[in-house]
C-alpha positions as CSV (number, residue, x, y, z in Angstrom):
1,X,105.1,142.0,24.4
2,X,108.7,143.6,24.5
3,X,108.8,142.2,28.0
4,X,108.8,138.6,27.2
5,X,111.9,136.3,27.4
6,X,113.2,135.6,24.0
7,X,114.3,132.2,22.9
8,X,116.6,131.2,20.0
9,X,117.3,127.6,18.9
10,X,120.8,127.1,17.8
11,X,120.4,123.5,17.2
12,X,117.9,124.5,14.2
13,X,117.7,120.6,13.2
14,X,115.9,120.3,16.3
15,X,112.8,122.9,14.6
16,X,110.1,120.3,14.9
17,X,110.2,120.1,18.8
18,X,110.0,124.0,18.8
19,X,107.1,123.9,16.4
20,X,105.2,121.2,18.8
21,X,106.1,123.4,22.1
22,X,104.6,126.5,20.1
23,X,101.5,125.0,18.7
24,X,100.4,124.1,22.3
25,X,101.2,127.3,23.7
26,X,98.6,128.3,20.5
27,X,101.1,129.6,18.0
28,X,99.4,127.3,15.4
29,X,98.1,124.4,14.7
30,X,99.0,120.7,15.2
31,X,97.4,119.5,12.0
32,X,99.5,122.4,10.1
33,X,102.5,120.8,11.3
34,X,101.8,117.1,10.4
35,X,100.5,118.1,7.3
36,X,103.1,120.1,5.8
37,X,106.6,119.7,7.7
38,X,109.1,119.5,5.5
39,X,107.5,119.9,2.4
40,X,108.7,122.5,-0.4
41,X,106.8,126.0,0.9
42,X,106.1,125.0,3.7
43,X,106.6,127.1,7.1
44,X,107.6,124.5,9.0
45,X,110.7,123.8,7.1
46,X,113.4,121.8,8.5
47,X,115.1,124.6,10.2
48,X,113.1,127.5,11.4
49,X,112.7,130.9,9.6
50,X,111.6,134.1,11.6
51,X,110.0,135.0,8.3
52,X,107.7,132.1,7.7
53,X,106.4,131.7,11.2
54,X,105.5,134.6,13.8
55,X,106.9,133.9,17.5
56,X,110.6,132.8,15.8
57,X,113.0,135.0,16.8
58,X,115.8,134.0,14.8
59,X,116.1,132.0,11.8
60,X,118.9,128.8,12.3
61,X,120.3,126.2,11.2
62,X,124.5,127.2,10.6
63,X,125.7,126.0,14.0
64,X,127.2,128.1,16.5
65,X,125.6,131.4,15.4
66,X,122.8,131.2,18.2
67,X,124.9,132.1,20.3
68,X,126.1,135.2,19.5
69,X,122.8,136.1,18.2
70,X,121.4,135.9,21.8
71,X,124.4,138.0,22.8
72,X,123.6,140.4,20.8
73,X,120.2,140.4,22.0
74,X,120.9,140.8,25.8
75,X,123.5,143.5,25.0
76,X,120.2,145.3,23.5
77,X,118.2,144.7,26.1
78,X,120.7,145.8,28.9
79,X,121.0,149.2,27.0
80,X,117.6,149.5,26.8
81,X,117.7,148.9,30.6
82,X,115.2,145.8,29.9
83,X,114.5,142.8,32.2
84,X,114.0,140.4,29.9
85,X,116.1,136.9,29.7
86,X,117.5,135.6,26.8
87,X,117.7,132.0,26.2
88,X,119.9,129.9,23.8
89,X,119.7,126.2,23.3
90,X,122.8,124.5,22.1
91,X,123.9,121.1,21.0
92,X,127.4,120.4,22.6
93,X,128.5,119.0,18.8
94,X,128.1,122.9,17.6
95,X,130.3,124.4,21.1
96,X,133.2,123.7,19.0
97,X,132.7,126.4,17.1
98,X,135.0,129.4,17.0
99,X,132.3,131.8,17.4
100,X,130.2,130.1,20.6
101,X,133.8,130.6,22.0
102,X,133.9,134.4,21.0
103,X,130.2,134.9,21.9
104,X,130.9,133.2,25.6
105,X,133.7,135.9,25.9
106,X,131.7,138.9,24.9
107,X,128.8,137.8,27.0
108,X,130.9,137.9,30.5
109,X,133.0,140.9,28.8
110,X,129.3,142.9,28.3
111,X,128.3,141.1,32.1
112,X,125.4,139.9,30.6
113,X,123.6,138.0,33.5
114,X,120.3,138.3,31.5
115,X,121.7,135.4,29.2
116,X,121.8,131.6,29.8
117,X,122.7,129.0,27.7
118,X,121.2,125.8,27.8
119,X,123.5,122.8,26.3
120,X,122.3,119.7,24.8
121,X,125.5,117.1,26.4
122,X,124.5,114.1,24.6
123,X,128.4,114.0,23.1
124,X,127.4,112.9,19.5
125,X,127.8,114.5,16.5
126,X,126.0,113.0,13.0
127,X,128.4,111.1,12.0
128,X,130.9,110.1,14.8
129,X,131.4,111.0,18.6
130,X,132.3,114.8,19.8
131,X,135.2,114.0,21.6
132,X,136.7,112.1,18.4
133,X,136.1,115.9,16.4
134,X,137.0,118.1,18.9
135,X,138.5,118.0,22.2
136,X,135.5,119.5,24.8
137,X,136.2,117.9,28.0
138,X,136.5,119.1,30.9
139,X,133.3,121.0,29.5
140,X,131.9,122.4,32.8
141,X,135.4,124.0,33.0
142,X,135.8,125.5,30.0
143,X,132.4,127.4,30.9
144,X,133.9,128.4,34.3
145,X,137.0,129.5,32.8
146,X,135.2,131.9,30.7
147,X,133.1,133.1,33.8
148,X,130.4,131.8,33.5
149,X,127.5,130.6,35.9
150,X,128.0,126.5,35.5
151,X,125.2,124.7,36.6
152,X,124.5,121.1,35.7
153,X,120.9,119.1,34.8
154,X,119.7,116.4,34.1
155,X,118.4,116.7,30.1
156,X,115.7,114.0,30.6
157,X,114.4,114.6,34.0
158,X,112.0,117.4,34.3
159,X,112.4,118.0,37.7
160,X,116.3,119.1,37.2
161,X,115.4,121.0,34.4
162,X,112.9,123.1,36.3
163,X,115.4,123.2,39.5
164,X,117.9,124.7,37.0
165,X,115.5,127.2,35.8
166,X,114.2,128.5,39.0
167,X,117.3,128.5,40.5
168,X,119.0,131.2,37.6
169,X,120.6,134.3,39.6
170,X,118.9,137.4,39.1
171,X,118.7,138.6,35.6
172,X,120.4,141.8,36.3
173,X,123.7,140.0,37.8
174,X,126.7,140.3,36.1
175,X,127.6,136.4,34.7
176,X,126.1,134.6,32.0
177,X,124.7,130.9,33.2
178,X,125.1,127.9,31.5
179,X,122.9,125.1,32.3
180,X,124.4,121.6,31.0
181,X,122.0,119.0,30.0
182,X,123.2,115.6,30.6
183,X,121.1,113.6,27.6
184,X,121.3,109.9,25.5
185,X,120.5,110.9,21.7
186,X,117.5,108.2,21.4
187,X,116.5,108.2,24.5
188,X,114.2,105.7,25.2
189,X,114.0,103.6,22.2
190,X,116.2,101.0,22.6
191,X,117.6,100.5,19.0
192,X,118.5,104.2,18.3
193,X,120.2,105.1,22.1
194,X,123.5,106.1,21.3
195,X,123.5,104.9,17.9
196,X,125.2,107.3,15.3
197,X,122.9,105.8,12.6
198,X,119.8,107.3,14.1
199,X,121.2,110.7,13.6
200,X,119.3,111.5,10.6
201,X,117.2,108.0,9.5
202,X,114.0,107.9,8.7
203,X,111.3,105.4,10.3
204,X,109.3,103.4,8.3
205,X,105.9,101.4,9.9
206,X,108.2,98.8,10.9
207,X,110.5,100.6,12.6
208,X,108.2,102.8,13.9
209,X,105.6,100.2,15.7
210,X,109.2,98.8,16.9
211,X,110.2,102.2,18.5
212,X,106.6,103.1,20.0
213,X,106.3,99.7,22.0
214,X,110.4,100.5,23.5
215,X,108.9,103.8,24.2
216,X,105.7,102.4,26.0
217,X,108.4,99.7,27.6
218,X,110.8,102.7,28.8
219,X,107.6,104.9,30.4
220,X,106.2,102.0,32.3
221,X,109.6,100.8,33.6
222,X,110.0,104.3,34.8
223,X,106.7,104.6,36.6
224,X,107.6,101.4,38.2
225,X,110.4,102.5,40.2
C-alpha cells in the first residue's frame, strides 16, 4: 500500500517493542519472536533489518540516522505529491547528534509538514545522564527555533499520546511537528526507575518475579486513583 504512513525507529535498541506491535497487527508470530530473538540468524536481531523482516522500513541501530532517513522519505513523498505521513521515533540521548540537527533543518527548509518526530524525553543515556554529555535543555526551544511544530506528551499516558496524534496539523502544512514524550526509563518497576544500571542488564528468575509483582503493584495503584 504506497498510501500507508511509514514509520522508522531511530532508537533501533528499542527493536523488540516494534517486533511485539507488529506481530499483533499480524506481521508475524509471537512464538517466532520468543523463540528466536536475539539469536545468531535470527530475524529479530537486536536492531531491526528491512532485509530480514517485511513491514521494516529502514534498518537502524547508528543513532541519529532516523532522522534524516525519514526526511528523505517525506521529501519523496511531497514530490510524488503523496499524502502519506512519515513518522520517526527518537531517544532524546541520540538528539545530540550532528545530523538530527541537519535533518531538523532540511525538514523545515523542504516545509515538510508530512513529518513528525516523536522524542523519547526520558534524559538518560547508557551510561550516565544526557545533560552531563550534551547540553539539550531548553529542548522544546531548540525544536521551535528550528521551526518546528512543538507539542508536548505525556510518554506513559495513552491518552496524551493519542491527543498528540490526533491533534497533528494537516499533512500538507508547511512545518515539521515534534511530539516530546515526557518518560522514566523503568517505568514501573521500582528497582530499575531511573537507574543507569538497568540500561542494558539482563533479568534473571529472581529479578524477574521481583519486577513482575512492582509491575502488578504499579497497575493496581494506578487503577486505584
Amino acid at each position: 500500500n504506497s498510501g500507508r504512513d511509514r514509520f522508522i525507529l531511530s532508537k533501533g535498541h528499542a527493536a523488540v517493542c516494534m517486533y511485539i506491535a507488529m506481530a499483533m497487527r499480524g506481521f508475524f508470530e509471537f512464538d517466532d519472536i520468543v523463540n528466536t530473538y536475539g539469536q545468531l540468524d535470527s530475524a529479530f536481531g537486536m536492531h531491526p533489518c528491512k532485509v530480514q523482516l517485511a513491514g521494516v522500513e529502514a534498518s537502524t541501530g547508528s543513532l541519529g540516522h532516523g532522522l534524516p532517513i525519514g526526511v528523505g522519505m517525506a521529501k519523496s513523498a511531497r514530490q510524488r505529491n503523496e499524502s502519506h505521513r512519515v513518522f520517526v521515533l527518537m531517544g532524546d540521548g541520540e538528539t545530540g547528534e550532528g545530523s538530527v540537527w541537519e535533518g531538523a533543518m532540511a525538514a523545515r527548509s523542504s516545509e515538510l509538514g508530512n513529518l513528525v518526530a516523536i522524542i523519547d524525553r526520558n534524559r538518560q543515556l547508557m551510561t550516565s545522564h544526557a545533560e552531563e554529555r550534551v547540553a539539550l535543555e531548553p529542548y522544546p526551544d531548540k525544536w521551535a527555533a528550528f521551526g518546528w511544530n512543538v507539542v508536548m506528551a505525556d510518554g506513559h499516558d495513552m491518552a496524551s499520546l493519542v491527543a498528540a496524534l490526533d491533534g497533528l496539523p494537516p499533512s500538507s502544512s508547511n512545518r515539521p511537528t515534534v511530539i516530546i514524550c515526557e518518560t522514566i526509563k523503568g517505568k514501573g518497576v521500582d528497582f530499575m526507575e531511573r537507574n543507569l544500571a538497568w540500561h542494558a542488564g539482563s533479568l534473571g528468575q529472581e529479578d524477574l518475579a521481583k519486577a513482575m509483582a512492582s509491575l502488578e503493584s504499579s497497575r493496581a495503584s494506578k487503577g486505584s486513583n
